[in-house]
Residue frames relative to the residue before (quaternion, step in Angstrom):
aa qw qx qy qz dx dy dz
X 1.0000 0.0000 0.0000 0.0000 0.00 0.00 0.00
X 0.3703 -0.7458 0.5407 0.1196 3.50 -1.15 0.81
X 0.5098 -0.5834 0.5966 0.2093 3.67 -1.24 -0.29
X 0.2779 -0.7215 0.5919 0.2279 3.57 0.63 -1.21
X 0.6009 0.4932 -0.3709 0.5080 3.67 1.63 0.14
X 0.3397 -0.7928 0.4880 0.1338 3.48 -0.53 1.52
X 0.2168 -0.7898 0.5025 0.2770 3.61 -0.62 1.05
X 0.8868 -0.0954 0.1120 0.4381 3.37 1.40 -0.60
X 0.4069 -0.6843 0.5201 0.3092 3.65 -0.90 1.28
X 0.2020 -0.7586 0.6107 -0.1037 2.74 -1.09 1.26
X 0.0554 -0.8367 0.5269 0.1385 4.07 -0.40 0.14
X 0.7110 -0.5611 0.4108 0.1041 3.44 -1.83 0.37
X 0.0594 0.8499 -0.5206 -0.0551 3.04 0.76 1.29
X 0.8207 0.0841 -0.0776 0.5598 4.33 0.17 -0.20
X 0.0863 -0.7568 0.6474 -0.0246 3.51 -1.10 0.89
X 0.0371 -0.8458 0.5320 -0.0098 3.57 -0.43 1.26
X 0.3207 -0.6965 0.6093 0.2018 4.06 -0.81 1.25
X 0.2175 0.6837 -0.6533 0.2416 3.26 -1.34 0.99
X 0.7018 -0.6780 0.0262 0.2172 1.93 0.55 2.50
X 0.7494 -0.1348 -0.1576 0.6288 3.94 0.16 -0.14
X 0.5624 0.3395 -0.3315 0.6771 3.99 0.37 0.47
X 0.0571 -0.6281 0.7703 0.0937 2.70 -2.61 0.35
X 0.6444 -0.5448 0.5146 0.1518 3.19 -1.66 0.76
X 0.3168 0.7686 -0.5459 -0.1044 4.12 -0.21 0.35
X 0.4565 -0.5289 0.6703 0.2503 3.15 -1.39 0.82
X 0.1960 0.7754 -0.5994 -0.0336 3.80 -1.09 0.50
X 0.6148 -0.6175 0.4865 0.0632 3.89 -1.12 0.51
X 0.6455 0.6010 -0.4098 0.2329 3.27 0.12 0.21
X 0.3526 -0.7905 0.4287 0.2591 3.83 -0.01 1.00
X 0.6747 0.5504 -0.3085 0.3830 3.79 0.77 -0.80
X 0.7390 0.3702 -0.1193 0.5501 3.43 1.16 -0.77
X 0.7903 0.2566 -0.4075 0.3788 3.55 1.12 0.53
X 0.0288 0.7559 -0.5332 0.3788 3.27 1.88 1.33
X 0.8710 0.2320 0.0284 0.4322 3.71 -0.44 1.22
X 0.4761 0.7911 -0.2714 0.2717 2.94 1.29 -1.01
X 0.2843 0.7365 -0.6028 -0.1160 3.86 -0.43 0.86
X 0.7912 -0.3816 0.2991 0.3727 3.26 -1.59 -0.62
X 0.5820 0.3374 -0.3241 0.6651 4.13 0.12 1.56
X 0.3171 0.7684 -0.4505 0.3255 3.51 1.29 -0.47
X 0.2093 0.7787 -0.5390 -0.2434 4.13 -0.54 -0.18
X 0.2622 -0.6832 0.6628 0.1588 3.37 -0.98 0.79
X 0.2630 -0.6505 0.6675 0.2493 3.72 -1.24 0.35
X 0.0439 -0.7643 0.6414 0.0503 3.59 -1.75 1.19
X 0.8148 0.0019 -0.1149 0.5683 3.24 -0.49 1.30
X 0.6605 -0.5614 0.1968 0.4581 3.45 1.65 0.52
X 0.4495 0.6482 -0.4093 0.4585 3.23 1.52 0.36
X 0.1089 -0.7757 0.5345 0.3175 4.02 -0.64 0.22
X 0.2337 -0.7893 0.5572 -0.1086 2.92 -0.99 0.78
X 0.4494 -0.8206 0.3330 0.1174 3.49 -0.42 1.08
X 0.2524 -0.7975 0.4939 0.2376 3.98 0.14 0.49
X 0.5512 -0.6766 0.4870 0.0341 3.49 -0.82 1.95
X 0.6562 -0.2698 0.2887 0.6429 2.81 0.46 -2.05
X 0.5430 -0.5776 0.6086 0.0330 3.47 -1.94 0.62
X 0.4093 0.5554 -0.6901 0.2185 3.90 -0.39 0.70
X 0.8372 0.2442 -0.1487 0.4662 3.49 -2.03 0.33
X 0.6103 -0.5475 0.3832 0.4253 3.06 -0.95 -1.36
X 0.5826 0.4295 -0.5497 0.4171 3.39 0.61 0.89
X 0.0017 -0.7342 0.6092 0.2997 3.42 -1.24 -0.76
X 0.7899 -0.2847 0.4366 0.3232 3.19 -2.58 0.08
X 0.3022 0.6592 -0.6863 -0.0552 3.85 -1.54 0.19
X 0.3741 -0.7033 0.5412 0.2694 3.54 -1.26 0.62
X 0.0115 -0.7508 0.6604 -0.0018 3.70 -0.76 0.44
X 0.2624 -0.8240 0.5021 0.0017 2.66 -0.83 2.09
X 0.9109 -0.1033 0.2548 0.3076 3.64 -1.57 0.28
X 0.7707 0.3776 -0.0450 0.5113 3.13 0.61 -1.63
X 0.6900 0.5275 -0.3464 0.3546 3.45 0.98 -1.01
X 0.5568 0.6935 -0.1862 0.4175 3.07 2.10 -2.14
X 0.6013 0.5398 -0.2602 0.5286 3.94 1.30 -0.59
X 0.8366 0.2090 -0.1466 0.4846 3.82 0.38 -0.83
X 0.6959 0.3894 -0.3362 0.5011 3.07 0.68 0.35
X 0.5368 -0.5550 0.5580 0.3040 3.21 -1.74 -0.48
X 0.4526 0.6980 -0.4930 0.2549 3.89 0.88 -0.24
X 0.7640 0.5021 -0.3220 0.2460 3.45 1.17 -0.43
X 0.3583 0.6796 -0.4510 0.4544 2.92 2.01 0.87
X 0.7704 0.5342 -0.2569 0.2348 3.24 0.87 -1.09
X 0.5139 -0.7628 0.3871 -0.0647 3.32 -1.00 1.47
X 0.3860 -0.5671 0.4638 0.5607 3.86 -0.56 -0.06
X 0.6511 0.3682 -0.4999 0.4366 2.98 -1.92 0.63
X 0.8538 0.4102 -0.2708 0.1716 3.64 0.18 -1.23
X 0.5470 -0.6573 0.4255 0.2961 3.45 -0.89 1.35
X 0.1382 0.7662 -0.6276 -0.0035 3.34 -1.64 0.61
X 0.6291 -0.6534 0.3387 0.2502 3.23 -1.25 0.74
X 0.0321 -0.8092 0.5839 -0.0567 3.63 -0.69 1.06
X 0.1665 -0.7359 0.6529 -0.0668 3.30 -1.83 1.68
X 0.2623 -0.6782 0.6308 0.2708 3.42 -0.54 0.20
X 0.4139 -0.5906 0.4226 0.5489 4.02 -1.12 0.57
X 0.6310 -0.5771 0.4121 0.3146 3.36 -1.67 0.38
X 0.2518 -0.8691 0.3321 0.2664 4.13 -0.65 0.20
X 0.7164 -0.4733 0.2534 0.4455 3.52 -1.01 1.09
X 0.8875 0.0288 -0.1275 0.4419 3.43 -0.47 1.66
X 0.2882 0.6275 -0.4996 0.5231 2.90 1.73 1.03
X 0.4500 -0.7049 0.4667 0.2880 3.30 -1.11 1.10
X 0.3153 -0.8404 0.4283 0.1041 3.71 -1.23 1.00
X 0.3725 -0.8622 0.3314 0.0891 2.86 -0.01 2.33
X 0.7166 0.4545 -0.1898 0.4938 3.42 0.77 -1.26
X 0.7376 -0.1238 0.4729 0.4658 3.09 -0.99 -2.18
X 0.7693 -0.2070 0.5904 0.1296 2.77 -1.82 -1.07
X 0.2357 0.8553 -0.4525 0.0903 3.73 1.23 0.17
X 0.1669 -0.7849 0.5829 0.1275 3.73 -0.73 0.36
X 0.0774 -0.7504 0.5504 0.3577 3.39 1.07 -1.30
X 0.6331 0.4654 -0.4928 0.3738 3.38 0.53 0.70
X 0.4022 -0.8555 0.3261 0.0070 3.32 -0.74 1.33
X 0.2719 -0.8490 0.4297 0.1437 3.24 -0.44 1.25
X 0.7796 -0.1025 -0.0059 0.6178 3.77 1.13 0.07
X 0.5802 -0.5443 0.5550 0.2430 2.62 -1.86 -0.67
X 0.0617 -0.8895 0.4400 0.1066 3.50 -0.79 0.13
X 0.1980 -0.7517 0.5436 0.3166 3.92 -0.36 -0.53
X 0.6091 -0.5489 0.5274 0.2225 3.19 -1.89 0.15
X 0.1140 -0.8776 0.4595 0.0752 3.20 0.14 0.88
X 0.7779 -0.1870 0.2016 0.5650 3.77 0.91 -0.82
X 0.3190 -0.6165 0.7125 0.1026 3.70 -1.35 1.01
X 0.0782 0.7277 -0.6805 -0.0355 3.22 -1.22 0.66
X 0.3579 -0.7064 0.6107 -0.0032 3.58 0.12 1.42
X 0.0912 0.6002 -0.7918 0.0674 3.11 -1.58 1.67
X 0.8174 -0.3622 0.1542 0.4205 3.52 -1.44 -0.30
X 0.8256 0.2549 0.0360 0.5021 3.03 1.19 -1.19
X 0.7078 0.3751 -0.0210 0.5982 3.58 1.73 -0.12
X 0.1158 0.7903 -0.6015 0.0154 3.65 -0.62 -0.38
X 0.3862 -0.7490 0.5350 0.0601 3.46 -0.84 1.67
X 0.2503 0.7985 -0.5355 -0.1141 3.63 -0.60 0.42
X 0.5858 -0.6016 0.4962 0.2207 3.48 -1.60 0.65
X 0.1686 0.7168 -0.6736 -0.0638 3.52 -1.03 0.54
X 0.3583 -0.6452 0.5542 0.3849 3.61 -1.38 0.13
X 0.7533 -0.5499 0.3334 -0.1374 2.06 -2.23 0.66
X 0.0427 -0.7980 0.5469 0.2493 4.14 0.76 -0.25
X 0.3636 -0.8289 0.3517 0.2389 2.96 -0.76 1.44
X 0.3626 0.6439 -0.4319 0.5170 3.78 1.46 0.88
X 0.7878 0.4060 -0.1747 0.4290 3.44 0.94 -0.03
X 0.6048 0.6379 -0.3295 0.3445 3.40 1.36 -0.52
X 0.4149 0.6747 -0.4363 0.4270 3.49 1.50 -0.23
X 0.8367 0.2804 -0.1496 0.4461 3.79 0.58 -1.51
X 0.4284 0.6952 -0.3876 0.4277 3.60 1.39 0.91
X 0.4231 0.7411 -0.5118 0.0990 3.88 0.01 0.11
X 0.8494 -0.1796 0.3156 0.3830 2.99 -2.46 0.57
X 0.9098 -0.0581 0.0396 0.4090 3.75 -1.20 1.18
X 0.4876 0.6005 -0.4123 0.4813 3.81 1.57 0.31
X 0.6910 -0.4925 0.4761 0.2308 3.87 -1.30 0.26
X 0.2769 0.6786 -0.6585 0.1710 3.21 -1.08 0.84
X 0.4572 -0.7212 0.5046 0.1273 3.28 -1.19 1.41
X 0.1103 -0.7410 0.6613 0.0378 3.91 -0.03 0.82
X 0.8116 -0.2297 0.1168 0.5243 4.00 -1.03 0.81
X 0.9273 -0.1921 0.1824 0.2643 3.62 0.78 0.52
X 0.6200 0.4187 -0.0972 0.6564 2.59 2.26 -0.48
X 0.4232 -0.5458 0.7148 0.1100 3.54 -1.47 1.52
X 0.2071 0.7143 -0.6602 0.1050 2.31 -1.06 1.87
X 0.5589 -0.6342 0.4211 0.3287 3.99 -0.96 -0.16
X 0.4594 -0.7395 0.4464 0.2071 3.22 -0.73 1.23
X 0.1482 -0.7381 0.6337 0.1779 4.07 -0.17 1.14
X 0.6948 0.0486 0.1154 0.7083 4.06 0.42 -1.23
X 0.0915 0.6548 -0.7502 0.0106 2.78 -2.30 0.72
X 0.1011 0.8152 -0.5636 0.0868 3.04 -0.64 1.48
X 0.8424 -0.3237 -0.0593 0.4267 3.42 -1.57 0.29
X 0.7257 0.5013 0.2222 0.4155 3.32 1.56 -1.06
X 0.7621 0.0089 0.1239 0.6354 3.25 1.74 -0.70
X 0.0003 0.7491 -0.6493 -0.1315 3.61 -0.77 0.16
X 0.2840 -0.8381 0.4287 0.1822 3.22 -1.29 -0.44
X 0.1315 0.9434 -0.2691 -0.1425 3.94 -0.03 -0.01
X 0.5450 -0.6658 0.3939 0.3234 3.38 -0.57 0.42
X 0.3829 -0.6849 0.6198 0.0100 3.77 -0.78 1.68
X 0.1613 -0.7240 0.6493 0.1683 3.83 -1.01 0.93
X 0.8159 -0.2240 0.2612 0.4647 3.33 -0.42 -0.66
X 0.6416 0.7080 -0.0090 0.2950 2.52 0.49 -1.94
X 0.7848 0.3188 -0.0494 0.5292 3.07 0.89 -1.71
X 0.6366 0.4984 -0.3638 0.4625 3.61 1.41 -0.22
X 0.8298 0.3889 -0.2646 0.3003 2.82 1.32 -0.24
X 0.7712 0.3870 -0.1906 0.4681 3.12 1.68 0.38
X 0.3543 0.5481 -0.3337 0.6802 3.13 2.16 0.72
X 0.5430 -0.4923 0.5745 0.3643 3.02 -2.12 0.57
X 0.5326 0.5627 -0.5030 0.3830 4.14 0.87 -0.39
X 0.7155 0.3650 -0.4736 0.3612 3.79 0.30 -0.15
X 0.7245 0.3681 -0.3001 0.4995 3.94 1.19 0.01
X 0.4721 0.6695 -0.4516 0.3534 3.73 1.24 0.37
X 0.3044 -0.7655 0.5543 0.1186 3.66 -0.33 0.81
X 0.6513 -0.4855 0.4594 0.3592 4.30 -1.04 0.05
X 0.6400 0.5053 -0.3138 0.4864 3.46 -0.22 0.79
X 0.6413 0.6622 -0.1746 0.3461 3.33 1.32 -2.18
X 0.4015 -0.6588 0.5387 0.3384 3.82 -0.97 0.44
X 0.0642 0.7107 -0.6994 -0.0400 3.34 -1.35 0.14
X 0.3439 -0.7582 0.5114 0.2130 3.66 -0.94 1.40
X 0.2860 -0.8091 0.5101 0.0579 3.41 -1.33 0.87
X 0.0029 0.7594 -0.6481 0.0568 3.71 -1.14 1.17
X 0.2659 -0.7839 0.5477 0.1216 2.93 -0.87 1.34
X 0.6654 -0.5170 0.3498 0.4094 3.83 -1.12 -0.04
X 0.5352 -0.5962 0.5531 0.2285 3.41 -0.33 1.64
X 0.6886 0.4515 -0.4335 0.3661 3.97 -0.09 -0.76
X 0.7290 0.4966 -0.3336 0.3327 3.24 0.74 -1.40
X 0.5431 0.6917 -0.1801 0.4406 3.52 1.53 -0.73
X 0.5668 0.6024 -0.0771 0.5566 3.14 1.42 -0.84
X 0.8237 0.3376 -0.1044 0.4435 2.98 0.71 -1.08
X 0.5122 0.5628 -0.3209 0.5639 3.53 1.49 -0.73
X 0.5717 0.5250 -0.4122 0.4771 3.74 1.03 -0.72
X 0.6322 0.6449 -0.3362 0.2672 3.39 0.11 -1.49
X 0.8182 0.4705 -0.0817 0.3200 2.98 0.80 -2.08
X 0.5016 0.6523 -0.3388 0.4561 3.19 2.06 -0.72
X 0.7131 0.4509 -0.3213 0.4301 3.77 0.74 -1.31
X 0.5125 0.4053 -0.5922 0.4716 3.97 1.05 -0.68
X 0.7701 0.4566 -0.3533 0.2716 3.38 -0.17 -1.33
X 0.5277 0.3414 -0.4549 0.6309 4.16 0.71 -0.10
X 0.6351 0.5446 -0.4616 0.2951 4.01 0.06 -0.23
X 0.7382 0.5384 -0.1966 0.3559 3.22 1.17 -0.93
C-alpha cells in the first residue's frame, strides 16, 4: 500500500520493447536505499515490481495489461517520474489510500497559475466520475490529491508549491497523460450497496 506522498522525481534512464511488455531502467536514489529484488516501488502511481537493484536506479517489468491502462507506455528516456516506496505498518498516513493499481487515464486540460498555487483541470473517464467528489481523494500519477470540482468529465485541483515543485504535475503541460486512481473505499462501498440492493 502507498500514501500518494511522492518521496521523489525520479527519471528514465533505459526503456526496453519486448514485444507485449517493456523493460524500464529508472533512477531514483531515495527509493533504492535498501532496495531488494520483489521490492515494489510505485511510478507515476503504478506498482511495479523491482527486477534488479545496482547503484541507484533499478529494473521493472511492465506488463501488457499495465502498458493498456495506464500511461507508462508513453514514457521515454530522459522522462521524469514520480516515485514512493510502499508505506510501513505504523507508518503515519500522509496522503490516502494508494493501491498503485490504476483505474484510468486522464489528460491535462488547463493550468491556471496564481501567486502562490495554480489550479489545474484534467479529464475525466466517464466510468469514473461517479467515485470522484467535491473535497474527496484522487491519486493523479501518484500523487494524493484534493478534489476542488468534479464534474461529468473533468475535475480539478489545486497544486501548492511543493507539489509543483517536486511532482511531474508542476512540468506537465495540457494535452500530457496523467494515470488515475480513485479511492478504493468509495469502490467498496458502491459494491456493498449493489449486493444489499440485489438482496432485497
Amino acid at each position: 500500500m502507498f500514501t500518494g506522498i511522492v518521496e521523489e522525481l525520479g527519471e528514465v534512464t533505459a526503456v526496453e520493447k519486448l514485444g507485449d511488455s517493456s523493460r524500464f531502467r529508472l533512477r531514483g536514489p531515495v527509493v533504492t536505499e535498501g532496495a531488494q529484488h520483489g521490492d515494489s516501488i510505485a511510478v507515476n502511481g503504478v506498482c511495479l515490481t523491482v527486477v534488479e537493484h545496482e547503484g541507484d536506479e533499478f529494473t521493472a517489468d511492465v506488463m501488457a495489461e499495465t502498458l493498456k491502462r495506464s500511461s507508462l507506455g508513453v514514457l521515454d528516456v530522459g522522462s521524469r517520474v514520480n516515485l514512493e516506496r510502499p508505506t510501513a505498518v505504523g507508518a503515519r498516513l500522509g496522503g490516502h489510500i494508494v493501491q498503485g493499481h490504476v483505474d484510468g487515464t486522464g489528460t491535462v486540460l488547463e493550468r491556471r497559475p496564481s501567486e502562490n498555487w495554480e489550479l489545474v483541470t484534467l479529464s475525466l473517464p466517464a466510468d469514473l466520475s461517479r467515485y470522484v467528489v467535491e473535497k474527496g481523494s484522487i491519486t493523479v500519477d501518484g500523487i494524493s490529491l484534493t478534489v476542488v470540482e468534479a464534474g461529468q468529465d473533468r475535475f480539478s485541483v489545486s497544486l501548492i508549491p511543493t507539489t509543483l515543485a517536486l511532482t511531474t504535475l508542476g512540468i506537465k503541460q495540457p494535452g500530457d497523460p496523467v494515470n488515475l486512481e480513485v479511492d478504493v473505499i468509495a469502490k467498496y462501498v458502491e459494491r456493498l450497496l449493489a449486493g444489499q440492493e440485489a438482496g432485497r
